[in-house]
Structures are given as structure tokens and as C-alpha cells.
N, C-alpha and C positions, 0 to 999 in steps of 0.2 A: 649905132655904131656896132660893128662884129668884130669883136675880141672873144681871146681864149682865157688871157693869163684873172683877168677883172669882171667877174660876173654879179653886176651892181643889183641884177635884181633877186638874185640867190641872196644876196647880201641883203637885201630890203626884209624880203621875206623870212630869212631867219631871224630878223631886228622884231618884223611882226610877232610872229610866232614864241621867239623867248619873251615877248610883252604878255601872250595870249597864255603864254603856260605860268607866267609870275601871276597874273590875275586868277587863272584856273585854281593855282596853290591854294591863293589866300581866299577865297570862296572855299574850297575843300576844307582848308583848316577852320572858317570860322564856322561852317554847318557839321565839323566833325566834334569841337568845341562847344557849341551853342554859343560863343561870345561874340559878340559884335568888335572886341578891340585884343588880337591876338596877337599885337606886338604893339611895342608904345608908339611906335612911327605910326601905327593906323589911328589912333586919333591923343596924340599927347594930352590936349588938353583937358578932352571928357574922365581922359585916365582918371589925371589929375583931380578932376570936380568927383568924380565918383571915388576915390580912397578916401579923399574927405567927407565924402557922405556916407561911406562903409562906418570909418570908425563913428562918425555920430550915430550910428544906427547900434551899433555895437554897445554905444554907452545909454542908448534907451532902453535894450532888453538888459541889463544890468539893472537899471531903474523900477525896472518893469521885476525884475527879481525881487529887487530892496522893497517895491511897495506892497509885493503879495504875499509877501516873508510879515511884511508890518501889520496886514491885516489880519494873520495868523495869529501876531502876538495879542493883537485887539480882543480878537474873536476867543483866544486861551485868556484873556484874563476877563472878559466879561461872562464866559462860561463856570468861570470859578466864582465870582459875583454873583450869578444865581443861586450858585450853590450855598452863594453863604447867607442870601436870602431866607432862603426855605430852614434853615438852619436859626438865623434870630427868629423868625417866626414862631418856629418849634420852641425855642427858649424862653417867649414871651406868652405862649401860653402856659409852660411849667411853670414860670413866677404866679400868674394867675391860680392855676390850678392847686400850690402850694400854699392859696392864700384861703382855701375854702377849710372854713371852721370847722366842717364834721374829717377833717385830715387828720389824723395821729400821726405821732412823730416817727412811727415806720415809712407810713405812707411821703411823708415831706421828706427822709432821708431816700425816698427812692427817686422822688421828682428831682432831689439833688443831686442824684447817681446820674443821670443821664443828664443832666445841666452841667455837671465837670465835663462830662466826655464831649458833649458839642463845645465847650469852650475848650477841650481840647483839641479837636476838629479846627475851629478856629484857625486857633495861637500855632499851631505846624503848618495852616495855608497859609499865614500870615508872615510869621518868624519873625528873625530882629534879634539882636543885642540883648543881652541882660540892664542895658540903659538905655532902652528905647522900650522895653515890653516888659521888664524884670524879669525876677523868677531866678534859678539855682543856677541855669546854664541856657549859652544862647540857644536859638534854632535858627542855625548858620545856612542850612542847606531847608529851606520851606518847599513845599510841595507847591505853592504857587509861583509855579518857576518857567520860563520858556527859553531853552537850552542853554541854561546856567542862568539868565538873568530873572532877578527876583519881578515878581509884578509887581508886588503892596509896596516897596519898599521907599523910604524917604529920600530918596532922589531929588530932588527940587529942580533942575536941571532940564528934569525928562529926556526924553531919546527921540533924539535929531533923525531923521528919516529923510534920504534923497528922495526927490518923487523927481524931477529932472533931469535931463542929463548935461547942462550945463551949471557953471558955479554958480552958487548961494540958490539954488531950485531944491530947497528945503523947507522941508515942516517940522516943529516939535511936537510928538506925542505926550503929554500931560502927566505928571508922576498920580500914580493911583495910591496913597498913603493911605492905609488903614492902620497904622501903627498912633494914631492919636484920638483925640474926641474919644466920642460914647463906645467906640469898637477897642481901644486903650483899654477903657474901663471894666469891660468883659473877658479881654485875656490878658490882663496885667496882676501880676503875682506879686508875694513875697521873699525876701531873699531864700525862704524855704522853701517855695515853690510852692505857696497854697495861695488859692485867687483870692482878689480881693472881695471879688462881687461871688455872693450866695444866692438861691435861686430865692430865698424868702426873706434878701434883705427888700427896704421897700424902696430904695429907687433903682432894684432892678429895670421893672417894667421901664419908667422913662429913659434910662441909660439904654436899655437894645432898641428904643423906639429911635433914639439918638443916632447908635450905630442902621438900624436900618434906613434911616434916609441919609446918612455918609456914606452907605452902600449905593443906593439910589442916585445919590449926586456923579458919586465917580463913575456908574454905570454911563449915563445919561450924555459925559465927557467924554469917554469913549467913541461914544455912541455918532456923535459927532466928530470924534477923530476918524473913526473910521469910514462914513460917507464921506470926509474929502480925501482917503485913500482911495476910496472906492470909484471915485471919480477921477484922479492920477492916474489909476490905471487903466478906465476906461481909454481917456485924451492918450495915454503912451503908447496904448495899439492901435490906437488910432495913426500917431505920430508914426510909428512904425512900418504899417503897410502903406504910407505912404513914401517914407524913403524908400523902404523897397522898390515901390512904381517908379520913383525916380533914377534909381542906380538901374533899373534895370531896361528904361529906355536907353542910355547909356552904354550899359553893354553888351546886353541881350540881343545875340542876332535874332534878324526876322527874319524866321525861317523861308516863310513864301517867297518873300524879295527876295531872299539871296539862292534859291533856288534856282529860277529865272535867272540869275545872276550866274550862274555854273552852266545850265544846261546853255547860255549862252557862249562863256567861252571855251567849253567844252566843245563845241561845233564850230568856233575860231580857230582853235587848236587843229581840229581835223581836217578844218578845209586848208589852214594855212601849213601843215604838214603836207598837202597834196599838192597845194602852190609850189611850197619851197622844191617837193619833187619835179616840178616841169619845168621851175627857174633854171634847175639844175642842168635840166637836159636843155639849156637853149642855145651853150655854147658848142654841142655836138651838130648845130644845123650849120655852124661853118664848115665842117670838115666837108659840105660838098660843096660846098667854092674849090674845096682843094681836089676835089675827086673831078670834078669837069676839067 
């Protein structure tokens, strides 16, 4: 039919056309983005499943903080365990050395001098109460400490460590007490503050043979706290780069498909721009009806 006032295919064509430029958009926006969901209308529900896998991802590297934070602590208190190894060693042979008959009592007050001072060594990595360790005055602030928290100290409790990121995905790490037994006995004072134990009383020796395997024990504890951090942490990054691969099928445009996916209505656009021009021009082929 030739009509002027009603040009239905003008009207089509611009119907195509504002389709081909709404689909142009959202191609443009999600290769300008990188995201595959650049409003919630493009896919509600992935939205959906992917905030919920953001935050769980979010509460593994947390986890993933707490368990490498926890092997730190491990690793500072088994490093001060060595040290305090080499330490009753040293102490176990001044009792010895102390014990040899051709010593004068110069020579024994010097094996003594140096057997205060590593039990003082000790007694400041260890600390404690004046009713836990004796002695004149506590040592509140010990040097076996990992940022403020005591390592040695009588905790019985120990320190609950997230390795999960869901509830009760908890471990205790094991209190490391050397404030009792045969290590007790080596830096435990009098209300004066002088040790109980001498380098040439005679159950030195077995008292630091004592504390050296209570040293030995809590190491060993450790030891095994920390291979099942060590393996949380492994499983967590694990866990991790794979929600990643999942949130980011999700949202992650593909950049090649959606490529193809522009240059296609990018050349919809064009051609249906050039339509909508000729549609335009179709109600002008009446006017020579009216011209003849």
C-alpha cells in the first residue's frame, strides 16, 4: 500500500536498529569492563551465586592470613627452643666441668658465673609470675614473646587457630609450658632472688637433662602443629584459585566471543542505519503518482 502519513517499514527498521544499537551497548560496555555481568538484568542469578562465592573466597584469604601468621608463631617459638637447647647443653657441661677435682674454688666460682647468666638467659626467655617461677619480681614482659603473646607460658587452653573458612574449621595449637618440671628447677629462685639450683649442686646434671628433653618434647609438638598448618595452607590456596576459576567463569567476559559479538552488531548497526535511510525515502516514490 502507498501511503505518506504511516511508513511501517521506517518504523521496522528503526525497531531493528535501536535493538542493534542496545546490543552494540552492552558488548561495548562488557569488553570496556572485562565483566561478563554489567548490570543485574544480564545475568541475576550468576550475580547472585558469584557474591556468594566472592565472600567465601574473601573469608579463605583471611584463613589463609590466620594460618601463615600461626606458622610464624610456630616457627618463633621453636626457634627460641633451640636456642634454649644449646643453652642446657652449655650448662650441662659446666656442672660437669665443675665436678673435676683438680678445680679450685676460683675456677668453680667461674663455671658458676657463667651458669647464673644462662639461667638468666633462660628465666627472661621464659618469664612468669613470682608464683609460677619465684624470685624478687615477676618477668611480665619475656623475650619469648610473638607480638605480646607469651610462647612458654601456662596457657592450658592453647591458641585456637582458624585454618577454614567456615564455622568450627579450627585447630588448637598446644601451650608450650616451660615454667614447670626440670626447666622450673633451673630458673626457679628465692624470694631473694638467688637460684635454687648451683652449677656444682649434684642434681644439676639430671635436672637440665630433665629440662632438655621437656625442651625436646614441646619442640617435637610444635613440630607437628605446624605440618598441619602447613598443609591448611597448602588445601587454602588451593581452595582459593579455585573459586577464583569459578567466579570468574561467572563474570569474566570472553573476550574473543564477545568480540565477534560487536563486530557483529556493529555492522547491524551500519547496515540497518543505511536501511532505515532508504525506508525513509520510500514514501517520496508517491509523490510521482501525484506528479503524472
Amino acid at each position: 500500500m502507498s501511503v505518506i502519513n504511516t511508513n511501517t517499514h521506517a518504523i521496522a527498521g528503526a525497531r531493528h536498529l535501536n535493538h542493534s544499537q542496545e546490543m552494540l551497548g552492552r558488548s561495548l560496555a562488557r569488553l570496556s569492563s572485562g565483566s561478563k555481568i554489567v548490570n543485574p538484568s544480564d545475568d541475576a542469578a550468576g550475580l547472585a551465586v558469584s557474591e556468594k562465592l566472592a565472600a567465601q573466597n574473601m573469608r579463605v584469604k583471611a584463613a589463609t592470613t590466620n594460618v601463615q601468621n600461626a606458622i610464624s608463631y610456630v616457627q618463633t617459638a621453636d626457634g627460641f627452643m633451640g636456642g634454649m637447647t644449646k643453652i642446657l647443653s652449655r650448662m650441662s657441661e659446666l656442672a660437669i666441668l665443675a665436678k673435676d677435682v683438680t678445680k679450685n674454688t676460683t675456677d668453680v666460682a667461674l663455671y658458676q658465673q657463667e651458669f647464673s647468666a644462662l639461667q638468666d638467659q633462660l628465666r627472661a626467655t621464659i618469664g612468669g609470675t613470682t608464683a609460677e617461677i619465684g624470685g624478687a619480681s615477676a618477668v611480665s614482659v619475656p623475650l619469648g614473646a610473638f607480638n605480646g603473646i607469651p610462647l612458654f607460658g601456662s596457657n592450658t587452653a592453647g591458641l585456637t587457630v582458624t585454618i577454614g573458612q567456615a564455622v568450627g574449621q579450627d585447630m588448637v595449637i598446644p601451650e608450650s609450658n616451660l615454667r614447670d618440671g626440670g626447666m622450673l628447677s633451673i630458673i626457679n629462685q628465692d624470694g631473694s632472688g638467688v637460684y635454687a639450683l648451683n652449677v656444682s649442686d649434684s642434681t644439676a646434671i639430671g635436672l637440665i637433662t630433665a629440662a632438655i628433653q621437656d625442651v625436646a618434647t614441646e619442640r617435637a609438638s610444635l613440630g607437628a602443629s605446624q605440618s598441619r598448618l602447613e598443609l591448611a595452607a597448602t588445601t587454602l590456596q588451593v581452595e582459593y584459585e579455585n573459586l577464583e576459576s569459578a567466579i570468574s567463569r561467572i563474570r569474566d567476559v570472553n573476550v574473543a566471543e564477545e568480540s565477534t559479538q560487536f563486530a557483529k552488531y556493529n555492522i547491524l548497526v551500519q547496515s540497518g542505519t543505511a536501511m532505515l535511510a532508504q525506508a525513509n525515502q520510500t514514501p517520496s516514490t508517491v509523490l510521482r503518482l501525484l506528479q503524472q
